[in-house]
mmCIF file as gemmi writes it, N, C-alpha and C atoms, coordinates in Angstrom:
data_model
loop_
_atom_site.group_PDB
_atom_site.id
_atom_site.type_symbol
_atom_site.label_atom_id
_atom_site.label_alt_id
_atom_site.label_comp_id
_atom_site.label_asym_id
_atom_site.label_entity_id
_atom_site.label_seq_id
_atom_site.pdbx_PDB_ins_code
_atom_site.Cartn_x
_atom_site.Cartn_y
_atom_site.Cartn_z
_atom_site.occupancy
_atom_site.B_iso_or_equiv
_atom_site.pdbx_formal_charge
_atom_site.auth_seq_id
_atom_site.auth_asym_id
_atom_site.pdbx_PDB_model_num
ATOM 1 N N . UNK Axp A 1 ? 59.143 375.534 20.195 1 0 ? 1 A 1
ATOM 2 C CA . UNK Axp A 1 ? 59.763 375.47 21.509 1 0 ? 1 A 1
ATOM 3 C C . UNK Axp A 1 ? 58.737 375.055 22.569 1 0 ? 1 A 1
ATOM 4 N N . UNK Axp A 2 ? 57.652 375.589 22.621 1 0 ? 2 A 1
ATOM 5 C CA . UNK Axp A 2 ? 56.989 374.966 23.62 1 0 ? 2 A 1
ATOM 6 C C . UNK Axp A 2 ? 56.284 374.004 23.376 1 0 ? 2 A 1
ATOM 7 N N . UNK Axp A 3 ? 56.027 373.165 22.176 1 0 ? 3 A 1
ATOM 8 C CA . UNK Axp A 3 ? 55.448 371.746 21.893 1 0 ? 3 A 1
ATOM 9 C C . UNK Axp A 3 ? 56.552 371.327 22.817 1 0 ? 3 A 1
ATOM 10 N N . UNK Axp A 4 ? 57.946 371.278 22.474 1 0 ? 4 A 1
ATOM 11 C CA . UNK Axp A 4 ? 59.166 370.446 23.38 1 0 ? 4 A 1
ATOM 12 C C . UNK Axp A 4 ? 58.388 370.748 24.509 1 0 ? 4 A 1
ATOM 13 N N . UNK Axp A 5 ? 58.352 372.024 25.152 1 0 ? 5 A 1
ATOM 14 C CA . UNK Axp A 5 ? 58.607 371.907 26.979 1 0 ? 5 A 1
ATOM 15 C C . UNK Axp A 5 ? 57.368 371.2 27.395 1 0 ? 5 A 1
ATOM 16 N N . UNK Axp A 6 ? 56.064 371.451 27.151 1 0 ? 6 A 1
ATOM 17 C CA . UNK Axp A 6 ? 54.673 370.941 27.326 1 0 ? 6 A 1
ATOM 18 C C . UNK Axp A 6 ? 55.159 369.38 27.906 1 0 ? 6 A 1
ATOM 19 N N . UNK Axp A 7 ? 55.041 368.639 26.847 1 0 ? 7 A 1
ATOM 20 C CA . UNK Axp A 7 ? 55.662 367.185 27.281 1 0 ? 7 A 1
ATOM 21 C C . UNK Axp A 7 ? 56.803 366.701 28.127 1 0 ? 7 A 1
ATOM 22 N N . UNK Axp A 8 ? 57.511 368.022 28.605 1 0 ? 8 A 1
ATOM 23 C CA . UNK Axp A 8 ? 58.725 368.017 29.819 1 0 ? 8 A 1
ATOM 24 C C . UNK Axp A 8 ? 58.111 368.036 31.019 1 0 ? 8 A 1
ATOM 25 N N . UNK Axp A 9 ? 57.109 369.065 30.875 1 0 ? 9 A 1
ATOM 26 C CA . UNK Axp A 9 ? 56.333 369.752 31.94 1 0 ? 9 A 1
ATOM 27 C C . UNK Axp A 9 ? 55.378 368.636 32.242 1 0 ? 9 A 1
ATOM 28 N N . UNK Axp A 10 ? 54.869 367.834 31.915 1 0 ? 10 A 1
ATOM 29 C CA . UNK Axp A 10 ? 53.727 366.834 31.944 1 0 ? 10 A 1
ATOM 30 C C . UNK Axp A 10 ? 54.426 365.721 32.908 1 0 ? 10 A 1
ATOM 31 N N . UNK Axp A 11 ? 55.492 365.45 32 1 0 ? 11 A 1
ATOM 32 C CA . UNK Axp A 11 ? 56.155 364.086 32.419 1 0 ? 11 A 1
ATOM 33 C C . UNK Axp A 11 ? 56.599 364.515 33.924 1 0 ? 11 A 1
ATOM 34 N N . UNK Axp A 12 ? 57.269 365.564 34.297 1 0 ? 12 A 1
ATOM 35 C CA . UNK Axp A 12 ? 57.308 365.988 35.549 1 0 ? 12 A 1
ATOM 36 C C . UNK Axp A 12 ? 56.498 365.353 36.435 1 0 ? 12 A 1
ATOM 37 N N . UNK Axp A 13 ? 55.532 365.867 36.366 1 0 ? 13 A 1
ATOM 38 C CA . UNK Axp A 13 ? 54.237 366.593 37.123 1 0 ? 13 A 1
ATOM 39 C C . UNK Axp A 13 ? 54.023 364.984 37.423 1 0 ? 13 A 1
ATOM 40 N N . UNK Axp A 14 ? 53.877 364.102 36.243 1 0 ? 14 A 1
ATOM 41 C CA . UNK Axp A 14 ? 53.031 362.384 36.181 1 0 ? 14 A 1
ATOM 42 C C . UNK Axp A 14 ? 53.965 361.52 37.603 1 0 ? 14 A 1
ATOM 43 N N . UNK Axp A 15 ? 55.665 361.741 36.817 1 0 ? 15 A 1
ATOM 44 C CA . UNK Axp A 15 ? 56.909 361.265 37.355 1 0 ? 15 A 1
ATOM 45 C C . UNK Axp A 15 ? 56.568 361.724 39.059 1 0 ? 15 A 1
ATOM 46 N N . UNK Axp A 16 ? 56.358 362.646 39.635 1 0 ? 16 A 1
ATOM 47 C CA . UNK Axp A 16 ? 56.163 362.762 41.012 1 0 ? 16 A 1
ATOM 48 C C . UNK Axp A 16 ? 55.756 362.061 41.433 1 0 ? 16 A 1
ATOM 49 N N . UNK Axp A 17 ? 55.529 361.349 42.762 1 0 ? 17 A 1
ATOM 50 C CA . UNK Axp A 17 ? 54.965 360.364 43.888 1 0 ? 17 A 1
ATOM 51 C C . UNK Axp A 17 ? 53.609 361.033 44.362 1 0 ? 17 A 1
ATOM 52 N N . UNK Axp A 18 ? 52.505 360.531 44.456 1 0 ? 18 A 1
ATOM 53 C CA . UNK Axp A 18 ? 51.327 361.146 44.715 1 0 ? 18 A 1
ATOM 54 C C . UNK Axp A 18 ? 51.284 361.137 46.394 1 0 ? 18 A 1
ATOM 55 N N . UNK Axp A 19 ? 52.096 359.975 46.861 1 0 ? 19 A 1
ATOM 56 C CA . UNK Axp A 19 ? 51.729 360.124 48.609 1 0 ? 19 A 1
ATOM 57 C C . UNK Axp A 19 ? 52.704 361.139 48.705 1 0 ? 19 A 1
ATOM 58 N N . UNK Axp A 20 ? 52.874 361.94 49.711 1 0 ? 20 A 1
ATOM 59 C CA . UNK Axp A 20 ? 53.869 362.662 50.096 1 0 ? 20 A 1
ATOM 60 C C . UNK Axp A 20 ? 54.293 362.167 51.115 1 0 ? 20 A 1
ATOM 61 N N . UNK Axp A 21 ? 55.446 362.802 52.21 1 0 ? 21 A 1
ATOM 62 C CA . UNK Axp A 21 ? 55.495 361.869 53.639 1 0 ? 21 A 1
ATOM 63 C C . UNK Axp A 21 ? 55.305 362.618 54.718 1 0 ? 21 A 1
ATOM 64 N N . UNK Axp A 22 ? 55.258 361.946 55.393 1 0 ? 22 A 1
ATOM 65 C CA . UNK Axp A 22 ? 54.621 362.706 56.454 1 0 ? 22 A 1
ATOM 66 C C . UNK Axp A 22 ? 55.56 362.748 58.06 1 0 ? 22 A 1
ATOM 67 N N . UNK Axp A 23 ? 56.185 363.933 58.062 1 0 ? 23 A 1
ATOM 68 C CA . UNK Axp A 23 ? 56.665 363.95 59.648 1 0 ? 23 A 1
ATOM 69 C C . UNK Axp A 23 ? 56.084 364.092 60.98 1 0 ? 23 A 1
ATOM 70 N N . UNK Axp A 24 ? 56.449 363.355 61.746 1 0 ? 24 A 1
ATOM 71 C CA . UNK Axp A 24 ? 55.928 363.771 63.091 1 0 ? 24 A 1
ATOM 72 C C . UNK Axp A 24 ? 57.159 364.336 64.112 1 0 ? 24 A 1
ATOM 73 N N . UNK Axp A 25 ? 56.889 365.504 65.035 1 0 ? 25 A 1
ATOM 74 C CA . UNK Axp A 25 ? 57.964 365.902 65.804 1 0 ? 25 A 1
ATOM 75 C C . UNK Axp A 25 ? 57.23 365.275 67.312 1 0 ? 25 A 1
ATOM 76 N N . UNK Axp A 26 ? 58.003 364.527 67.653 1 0 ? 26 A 1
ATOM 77 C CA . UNK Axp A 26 ? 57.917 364.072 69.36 1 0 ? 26 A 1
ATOM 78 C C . UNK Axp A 26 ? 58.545 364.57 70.342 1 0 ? 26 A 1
ATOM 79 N N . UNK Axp A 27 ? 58.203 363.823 71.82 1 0 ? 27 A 1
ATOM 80 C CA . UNK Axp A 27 ? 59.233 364.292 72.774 1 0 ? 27 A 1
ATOM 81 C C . UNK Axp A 27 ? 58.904 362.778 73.584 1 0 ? 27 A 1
ATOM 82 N N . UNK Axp A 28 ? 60.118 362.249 73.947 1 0 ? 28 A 1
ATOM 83 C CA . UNK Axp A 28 ? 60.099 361.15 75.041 1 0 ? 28 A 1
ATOM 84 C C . UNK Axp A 28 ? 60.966 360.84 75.881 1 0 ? 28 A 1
ATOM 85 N N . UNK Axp A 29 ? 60.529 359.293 76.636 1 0 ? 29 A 1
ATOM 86 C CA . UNK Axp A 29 ? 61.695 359.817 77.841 1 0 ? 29 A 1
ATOM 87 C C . UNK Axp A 29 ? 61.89 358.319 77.826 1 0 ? 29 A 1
ATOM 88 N N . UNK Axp A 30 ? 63.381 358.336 78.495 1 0 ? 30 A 1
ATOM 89 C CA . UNK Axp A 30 ? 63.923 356.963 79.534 1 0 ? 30 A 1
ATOM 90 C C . UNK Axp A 30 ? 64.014 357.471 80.65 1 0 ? 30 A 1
ATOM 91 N N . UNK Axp A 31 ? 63.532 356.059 81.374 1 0 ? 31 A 1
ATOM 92 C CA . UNK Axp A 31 ? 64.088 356.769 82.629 1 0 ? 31 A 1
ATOM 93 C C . UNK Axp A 31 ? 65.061 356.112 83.54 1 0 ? 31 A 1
ATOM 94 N N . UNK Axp A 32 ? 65.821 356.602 84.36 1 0 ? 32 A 1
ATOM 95 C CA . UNK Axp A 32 ? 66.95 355.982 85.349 1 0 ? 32 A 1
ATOM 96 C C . UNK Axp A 32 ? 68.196 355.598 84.774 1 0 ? 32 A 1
ATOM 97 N N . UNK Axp A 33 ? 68.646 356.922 84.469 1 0 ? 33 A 1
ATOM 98 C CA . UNK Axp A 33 ? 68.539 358.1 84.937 1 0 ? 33 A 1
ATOM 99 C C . UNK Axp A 33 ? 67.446 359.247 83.617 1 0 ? 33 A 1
ATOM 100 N N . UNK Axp A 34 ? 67.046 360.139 84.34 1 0 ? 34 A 1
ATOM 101 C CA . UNK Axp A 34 ? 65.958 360.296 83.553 1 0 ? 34 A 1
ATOM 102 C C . UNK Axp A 34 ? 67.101 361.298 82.32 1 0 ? 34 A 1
ATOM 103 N N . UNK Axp A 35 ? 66.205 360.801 81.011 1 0 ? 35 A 1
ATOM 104 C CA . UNK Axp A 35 ? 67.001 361.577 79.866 1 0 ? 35 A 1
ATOM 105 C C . UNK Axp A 35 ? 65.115 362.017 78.922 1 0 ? 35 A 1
ATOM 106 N N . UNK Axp A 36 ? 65.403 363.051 78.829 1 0 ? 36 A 1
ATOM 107 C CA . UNK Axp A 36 ? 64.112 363.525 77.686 1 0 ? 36 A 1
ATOM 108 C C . UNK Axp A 36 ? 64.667 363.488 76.25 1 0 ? 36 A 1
ATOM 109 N N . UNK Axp A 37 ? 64.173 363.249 75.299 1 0 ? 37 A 1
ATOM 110 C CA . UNK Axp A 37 ? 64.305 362.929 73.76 1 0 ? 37 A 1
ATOM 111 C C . UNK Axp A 37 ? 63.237 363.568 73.012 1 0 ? 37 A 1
ATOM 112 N N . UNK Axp A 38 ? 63.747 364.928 71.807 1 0 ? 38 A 1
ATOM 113 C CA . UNK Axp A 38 ? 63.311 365.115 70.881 1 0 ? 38 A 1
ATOM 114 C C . UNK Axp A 38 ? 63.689 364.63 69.471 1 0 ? 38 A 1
ATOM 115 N N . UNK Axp A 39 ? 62.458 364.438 68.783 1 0 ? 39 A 1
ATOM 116 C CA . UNK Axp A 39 ? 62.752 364.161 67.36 1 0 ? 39 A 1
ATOM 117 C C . UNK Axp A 39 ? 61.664 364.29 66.135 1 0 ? 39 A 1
ATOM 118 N N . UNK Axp A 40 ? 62.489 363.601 65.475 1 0 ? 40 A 1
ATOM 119 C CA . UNK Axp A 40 ? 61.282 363.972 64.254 1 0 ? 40 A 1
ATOM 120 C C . UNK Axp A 40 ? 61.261 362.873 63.163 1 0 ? 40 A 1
ATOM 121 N N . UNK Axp A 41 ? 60.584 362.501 62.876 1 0 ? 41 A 1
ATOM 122 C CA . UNK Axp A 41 ? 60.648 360.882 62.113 1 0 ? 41 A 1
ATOM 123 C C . UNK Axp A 41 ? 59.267 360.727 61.315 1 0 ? 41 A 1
ATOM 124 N N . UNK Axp A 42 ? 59.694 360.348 59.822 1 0 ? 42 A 1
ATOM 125 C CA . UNK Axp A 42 ? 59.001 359.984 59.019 1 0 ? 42 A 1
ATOM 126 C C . UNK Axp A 42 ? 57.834 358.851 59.219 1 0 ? 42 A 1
ATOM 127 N N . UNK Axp A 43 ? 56.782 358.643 59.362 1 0 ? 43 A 1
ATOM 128 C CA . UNK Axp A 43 ? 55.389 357.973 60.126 1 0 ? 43 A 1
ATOM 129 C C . UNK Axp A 43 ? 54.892 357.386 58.381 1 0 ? 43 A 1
ATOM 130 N N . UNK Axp A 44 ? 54.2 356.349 58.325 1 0 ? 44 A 1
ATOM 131 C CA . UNK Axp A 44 ? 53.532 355.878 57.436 1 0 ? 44 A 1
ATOM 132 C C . UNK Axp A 44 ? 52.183 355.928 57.85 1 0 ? 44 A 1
ATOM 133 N N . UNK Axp A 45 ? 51.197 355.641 56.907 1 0 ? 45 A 1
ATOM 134 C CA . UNK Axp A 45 ? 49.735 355.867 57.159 1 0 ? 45 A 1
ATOM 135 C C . UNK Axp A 45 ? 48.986 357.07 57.238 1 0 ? 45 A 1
ATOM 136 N N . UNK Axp A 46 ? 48.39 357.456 58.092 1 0 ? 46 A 1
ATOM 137 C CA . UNK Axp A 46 ? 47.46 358.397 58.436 1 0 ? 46 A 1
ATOM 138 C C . UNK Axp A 46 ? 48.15 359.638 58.873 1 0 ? 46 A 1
ATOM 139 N N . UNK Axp A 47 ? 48.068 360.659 58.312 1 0 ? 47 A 1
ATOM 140 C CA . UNK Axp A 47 ? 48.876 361.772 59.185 1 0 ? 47 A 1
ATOM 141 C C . UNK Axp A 47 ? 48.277 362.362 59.521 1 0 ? 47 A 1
ATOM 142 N N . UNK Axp A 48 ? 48.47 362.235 61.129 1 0 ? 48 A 1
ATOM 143 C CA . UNK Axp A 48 ? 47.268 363.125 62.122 1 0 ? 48 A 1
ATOM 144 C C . UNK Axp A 48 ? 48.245 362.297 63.388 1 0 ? 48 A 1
ATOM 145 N N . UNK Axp A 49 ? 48.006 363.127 64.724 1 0 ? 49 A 1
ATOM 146 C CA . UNK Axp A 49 ? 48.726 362.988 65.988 1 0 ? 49 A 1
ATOM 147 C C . UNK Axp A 49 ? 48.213 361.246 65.919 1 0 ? 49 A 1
ATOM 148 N N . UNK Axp A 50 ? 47.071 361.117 65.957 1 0 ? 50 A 1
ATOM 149 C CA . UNK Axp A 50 ? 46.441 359.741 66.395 1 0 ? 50 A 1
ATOM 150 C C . UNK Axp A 50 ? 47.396 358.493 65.755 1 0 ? 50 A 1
ATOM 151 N N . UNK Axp A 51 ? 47.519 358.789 64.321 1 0 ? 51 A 1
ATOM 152 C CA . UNK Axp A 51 ? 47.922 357.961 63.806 1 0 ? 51 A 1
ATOM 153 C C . UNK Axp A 51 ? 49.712 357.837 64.38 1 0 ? 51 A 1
ATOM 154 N N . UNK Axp A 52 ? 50.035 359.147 64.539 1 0 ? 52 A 1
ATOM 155 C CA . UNK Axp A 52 ? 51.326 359.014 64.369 1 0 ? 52 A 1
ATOM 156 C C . UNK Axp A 52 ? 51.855 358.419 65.74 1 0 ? 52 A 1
ATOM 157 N N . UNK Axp A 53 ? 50.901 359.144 66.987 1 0 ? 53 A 1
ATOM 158 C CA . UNK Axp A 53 ? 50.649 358.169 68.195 1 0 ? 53 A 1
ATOM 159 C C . UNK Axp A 53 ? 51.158 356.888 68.518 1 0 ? 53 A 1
ATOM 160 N N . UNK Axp A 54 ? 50.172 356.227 67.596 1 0 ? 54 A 1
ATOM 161 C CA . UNK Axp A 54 ? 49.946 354.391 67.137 1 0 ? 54 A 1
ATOM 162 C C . UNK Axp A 54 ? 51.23 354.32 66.695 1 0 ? 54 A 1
ATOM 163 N N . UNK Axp A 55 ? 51.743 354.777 66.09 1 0 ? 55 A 1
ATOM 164 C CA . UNK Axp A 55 ? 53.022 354.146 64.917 1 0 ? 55 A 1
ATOM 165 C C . UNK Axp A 55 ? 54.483 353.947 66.357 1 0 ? 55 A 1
ATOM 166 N N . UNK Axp A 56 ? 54.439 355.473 66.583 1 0 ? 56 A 1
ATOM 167 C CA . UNK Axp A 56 ? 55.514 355.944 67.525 1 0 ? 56 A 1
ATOM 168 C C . UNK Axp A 56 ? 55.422 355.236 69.009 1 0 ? 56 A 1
ATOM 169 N N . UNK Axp A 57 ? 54.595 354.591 69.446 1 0 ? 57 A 1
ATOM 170 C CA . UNK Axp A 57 ? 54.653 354.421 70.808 1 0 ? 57 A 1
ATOM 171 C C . UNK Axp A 57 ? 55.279 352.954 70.7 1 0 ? 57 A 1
ATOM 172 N N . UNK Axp A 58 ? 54.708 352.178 69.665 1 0 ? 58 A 1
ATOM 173 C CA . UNK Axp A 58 ? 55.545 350.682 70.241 1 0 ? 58 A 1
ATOM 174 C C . UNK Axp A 58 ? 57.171 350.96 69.291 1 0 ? 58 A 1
ATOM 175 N N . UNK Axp A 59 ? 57.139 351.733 68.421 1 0 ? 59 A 1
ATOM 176 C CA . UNK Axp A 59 ? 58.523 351.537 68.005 1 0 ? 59 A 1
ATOM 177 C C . UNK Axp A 59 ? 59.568 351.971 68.929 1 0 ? 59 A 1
ATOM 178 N N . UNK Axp A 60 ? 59.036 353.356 69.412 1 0 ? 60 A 1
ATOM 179 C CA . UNK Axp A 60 ? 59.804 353.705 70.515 1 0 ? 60 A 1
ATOM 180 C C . UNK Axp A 60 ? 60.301 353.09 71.653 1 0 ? 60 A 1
ATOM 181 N N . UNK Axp A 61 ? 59.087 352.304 72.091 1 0 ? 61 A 1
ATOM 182 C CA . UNK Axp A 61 ? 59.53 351.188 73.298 1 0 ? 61 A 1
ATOM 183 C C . UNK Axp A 61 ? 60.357 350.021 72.893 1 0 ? 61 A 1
ATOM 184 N N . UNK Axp A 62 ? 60.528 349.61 71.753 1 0 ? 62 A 1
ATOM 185 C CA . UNK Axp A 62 ? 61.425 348.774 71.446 1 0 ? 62 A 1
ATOM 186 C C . UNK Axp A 62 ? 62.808 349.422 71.548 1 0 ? 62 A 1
ATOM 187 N N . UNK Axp A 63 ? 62.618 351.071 71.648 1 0 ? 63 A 1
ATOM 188 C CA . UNK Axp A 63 ? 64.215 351.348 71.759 1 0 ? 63 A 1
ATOM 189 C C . UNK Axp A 63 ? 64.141 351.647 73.343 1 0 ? 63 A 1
ATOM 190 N N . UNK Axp A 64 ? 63.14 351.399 73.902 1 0 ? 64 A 1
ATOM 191 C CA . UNK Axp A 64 ? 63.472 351.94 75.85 1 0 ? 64 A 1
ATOM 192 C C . UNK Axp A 64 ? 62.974 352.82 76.108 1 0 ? 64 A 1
ATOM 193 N N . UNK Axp A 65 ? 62.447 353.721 74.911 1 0 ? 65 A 1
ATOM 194 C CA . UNK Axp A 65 ? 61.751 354.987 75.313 1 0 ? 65 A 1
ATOM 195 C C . UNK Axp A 65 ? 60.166 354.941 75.159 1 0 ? 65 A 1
ATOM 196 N N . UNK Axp A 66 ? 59.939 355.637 76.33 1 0 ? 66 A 1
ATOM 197 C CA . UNK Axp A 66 ? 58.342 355.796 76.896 1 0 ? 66 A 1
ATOM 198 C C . UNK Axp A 66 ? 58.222 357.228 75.722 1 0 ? 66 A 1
ATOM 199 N N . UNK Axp A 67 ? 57.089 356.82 74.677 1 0 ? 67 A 1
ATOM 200 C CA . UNK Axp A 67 ? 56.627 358.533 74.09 1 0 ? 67 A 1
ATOM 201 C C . UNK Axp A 67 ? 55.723 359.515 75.198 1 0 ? 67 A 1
ATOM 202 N N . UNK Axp A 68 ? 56.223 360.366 75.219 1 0 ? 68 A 1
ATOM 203 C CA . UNK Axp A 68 ? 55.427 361.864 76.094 1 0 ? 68 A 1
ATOM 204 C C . UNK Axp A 68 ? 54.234 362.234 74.988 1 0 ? 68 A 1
ATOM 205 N N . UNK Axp A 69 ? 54.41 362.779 73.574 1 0 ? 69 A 1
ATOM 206 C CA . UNK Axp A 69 ? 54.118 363.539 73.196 1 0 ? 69 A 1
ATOM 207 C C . UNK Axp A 69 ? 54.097 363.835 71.53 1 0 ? 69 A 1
ATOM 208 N N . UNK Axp A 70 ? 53.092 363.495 70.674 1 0 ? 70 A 1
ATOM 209 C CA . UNK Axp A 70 ? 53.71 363.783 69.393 1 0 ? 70 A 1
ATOM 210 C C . UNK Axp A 70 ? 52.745 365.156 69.404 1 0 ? 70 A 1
ATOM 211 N N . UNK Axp A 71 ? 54.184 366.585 69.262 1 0 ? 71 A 1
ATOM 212 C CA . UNK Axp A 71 ? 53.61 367.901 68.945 1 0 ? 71 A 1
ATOM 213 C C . UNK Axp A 71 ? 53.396 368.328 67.521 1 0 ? 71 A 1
ATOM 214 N N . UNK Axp A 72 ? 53.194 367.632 66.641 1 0 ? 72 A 1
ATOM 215 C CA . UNK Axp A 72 ? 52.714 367.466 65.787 1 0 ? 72 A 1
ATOM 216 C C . UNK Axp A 72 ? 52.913 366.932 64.534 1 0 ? 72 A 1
ATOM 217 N N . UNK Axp A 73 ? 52.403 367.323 63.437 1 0 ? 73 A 1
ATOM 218 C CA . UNK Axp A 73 ? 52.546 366.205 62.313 1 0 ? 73 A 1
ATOM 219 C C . UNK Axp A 73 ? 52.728 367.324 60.879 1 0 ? 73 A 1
ATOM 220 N N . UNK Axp A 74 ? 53.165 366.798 60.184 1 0 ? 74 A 1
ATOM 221 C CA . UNK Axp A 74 ? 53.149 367.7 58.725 1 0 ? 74 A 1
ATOM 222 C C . UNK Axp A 74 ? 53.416 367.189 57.762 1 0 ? 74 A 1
ATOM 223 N N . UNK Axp A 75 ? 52.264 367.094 56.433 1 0 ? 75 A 1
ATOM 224 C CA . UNK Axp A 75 ? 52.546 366.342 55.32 1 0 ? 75 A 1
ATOM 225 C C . UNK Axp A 75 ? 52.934 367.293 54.304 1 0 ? 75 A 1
ATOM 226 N N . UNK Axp A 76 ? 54.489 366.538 53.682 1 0 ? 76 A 1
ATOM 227 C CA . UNK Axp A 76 ? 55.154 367.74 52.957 1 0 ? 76 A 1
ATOM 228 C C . UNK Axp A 76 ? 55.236 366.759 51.41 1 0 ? 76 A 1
């Protein structure tokens, strides 16, 4: 029985994705009329405020919104 599971247990473990992903939670704004925006969105690259910074500020402005704030980051 456990020759079977060993090689279940392996293939698992291999089969997983080694990057994990990484969230960042923000806060931003439009303004006129002013509206504030929280969220939380999956970031590529570097996970750390800096990076997630870089990623979030021009995507955001392509939607109208100015970023305030990334309160932080977490690689899960």
């Amino acid at each position: 029985m456990m020759k079977t599971i060993a090689p279940l247990i392996f293939a698992a473990l291999v089969a997983t994705p080694a990057s994990a992903a990484c969230l960042a939670e923000y806060k931003a704004k439009r303004d006129d009329p002013l509206r504030l925006f929280y969220g939380t969105i999956e970031i590529s690259g570097a996970c750390t405020v800096a990076g997630a910074t870089a990623q979030l500020g021009p995507q955001l402005a392509a939607q109208g919104l100015t970023l305030l704030k990334v309160l932080s980051v977490t690689q899960e």
